[in-house]
C-alpha positions as CSV (number, residue, x, y, z in Angstrom):
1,X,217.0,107.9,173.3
2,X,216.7,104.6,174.8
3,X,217.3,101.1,172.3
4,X,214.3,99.5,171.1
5,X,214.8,95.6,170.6
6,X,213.0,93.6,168.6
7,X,212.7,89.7,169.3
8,X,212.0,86.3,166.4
9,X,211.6,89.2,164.2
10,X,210.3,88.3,160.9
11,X,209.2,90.6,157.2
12,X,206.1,91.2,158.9
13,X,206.1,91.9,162.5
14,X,208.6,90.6,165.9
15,X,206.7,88.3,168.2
16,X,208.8,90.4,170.9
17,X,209.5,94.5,171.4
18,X,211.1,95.7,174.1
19,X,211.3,99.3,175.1
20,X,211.6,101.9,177.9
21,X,211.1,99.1,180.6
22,X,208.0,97.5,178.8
23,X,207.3,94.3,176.6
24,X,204.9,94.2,173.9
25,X,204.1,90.6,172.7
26,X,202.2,90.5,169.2
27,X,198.9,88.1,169.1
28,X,199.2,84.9,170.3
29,X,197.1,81.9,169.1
30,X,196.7,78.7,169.8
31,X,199.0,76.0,167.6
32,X,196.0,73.7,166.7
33,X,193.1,75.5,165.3
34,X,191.0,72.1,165.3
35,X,190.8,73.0,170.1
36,X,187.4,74.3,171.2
37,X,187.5,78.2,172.9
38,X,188.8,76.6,175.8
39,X,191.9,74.6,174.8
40,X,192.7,77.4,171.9
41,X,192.3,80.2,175.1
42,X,195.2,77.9,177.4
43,X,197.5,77.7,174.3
44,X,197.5,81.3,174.3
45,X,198.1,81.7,178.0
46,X,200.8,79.6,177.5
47,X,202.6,81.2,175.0
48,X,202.4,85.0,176.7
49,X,203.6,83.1,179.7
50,X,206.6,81.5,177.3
51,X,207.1,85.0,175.4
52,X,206.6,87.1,178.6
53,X,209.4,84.8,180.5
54,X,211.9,84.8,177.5
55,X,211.6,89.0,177.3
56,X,212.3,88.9,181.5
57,X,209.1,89.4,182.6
58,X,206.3,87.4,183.5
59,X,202.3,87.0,184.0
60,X,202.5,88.9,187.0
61,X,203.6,91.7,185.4
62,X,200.8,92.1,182.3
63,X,199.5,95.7,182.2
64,X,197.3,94.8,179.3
65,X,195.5,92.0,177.3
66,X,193.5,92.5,174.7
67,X,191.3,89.3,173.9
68,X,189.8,89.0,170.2
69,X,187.2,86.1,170.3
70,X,186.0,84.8,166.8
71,X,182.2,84.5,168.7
72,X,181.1,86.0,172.2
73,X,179.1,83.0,172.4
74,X,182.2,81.5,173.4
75,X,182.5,84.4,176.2
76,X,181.7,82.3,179.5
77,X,184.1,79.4,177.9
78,X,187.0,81.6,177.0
79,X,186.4,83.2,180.5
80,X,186.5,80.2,182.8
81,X,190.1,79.3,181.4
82,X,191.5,83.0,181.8
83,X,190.3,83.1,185.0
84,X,191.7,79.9,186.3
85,X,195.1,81.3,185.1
86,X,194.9,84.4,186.2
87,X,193.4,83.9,189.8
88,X,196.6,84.4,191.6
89,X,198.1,86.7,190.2
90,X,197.8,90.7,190.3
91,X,194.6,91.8,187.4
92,X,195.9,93.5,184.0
93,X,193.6,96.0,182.2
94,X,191.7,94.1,180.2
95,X,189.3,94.1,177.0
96,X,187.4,91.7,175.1
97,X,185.7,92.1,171.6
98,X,184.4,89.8,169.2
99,X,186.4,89.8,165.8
100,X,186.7,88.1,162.4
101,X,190.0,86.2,162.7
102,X,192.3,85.7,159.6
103,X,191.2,82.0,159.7
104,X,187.9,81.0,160.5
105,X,189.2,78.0,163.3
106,X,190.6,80.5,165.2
107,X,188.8,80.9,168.1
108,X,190.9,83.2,170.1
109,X,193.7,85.4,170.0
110,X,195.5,87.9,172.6
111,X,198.1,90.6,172.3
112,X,199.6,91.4,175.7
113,X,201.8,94.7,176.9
114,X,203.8,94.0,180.3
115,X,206.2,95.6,182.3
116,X,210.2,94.1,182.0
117,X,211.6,92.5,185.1
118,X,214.6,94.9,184.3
């Protein structure tokens, strides 16, 4: 049975699981709820990138996002940013839907499962 680890683990949930060769990150938003779509959306990006680094993986190696936008009238805005971040690199699976948040100034939140480095 291979070892699950759990990383910045708290009583609810671990920003960080490792297992069998593949990361989970739990949903990332941005740190200032006060950004439009587009600044809340490169926080995010920047804190998979962070998270997926410090598990030993990286961007290039997402398998899956799932985007939760508070408002798909923020759709095109929250797109323009991702793409910009991902154009380079290889294309995860990827799904978008519109969801109440559990704060209304959030704008945007992703979980993301990647393949380890390792």
């Amino acid at each position: 049975m291979s070892e699950i680890q759990r990383v910045h683990s708290t009583d609810r949930m671990s920003r960080i699981v490792k297992h069998n060769g593949t990361v989970y990150l739990c949903g990332q938003t941005a740190g200032d709820a006060s950004w439009d779509i587009g600044k809340q959306t490169e926080e995010c990006l920047k804190k998979v990138k962070g998270l997926l680094e410090e598990a030993g993986s990286g961007m290039d190696r997402m398998l899956s996002v799932t985007i939760y936008i508070r408002d798909m009238k923020d759709f095109a805005a929250m797109n323009s940013v991702w793409d910009a971040w991902v154009r380079e690199l290889p294309k995860p699976a990827r799904a978008c839907v519109e969801a109440r948040m559990a704060r209304p100034e959030i704008l945007v939140e992703m979980t993301v499962v990647a393949a380890a480095n390792d």
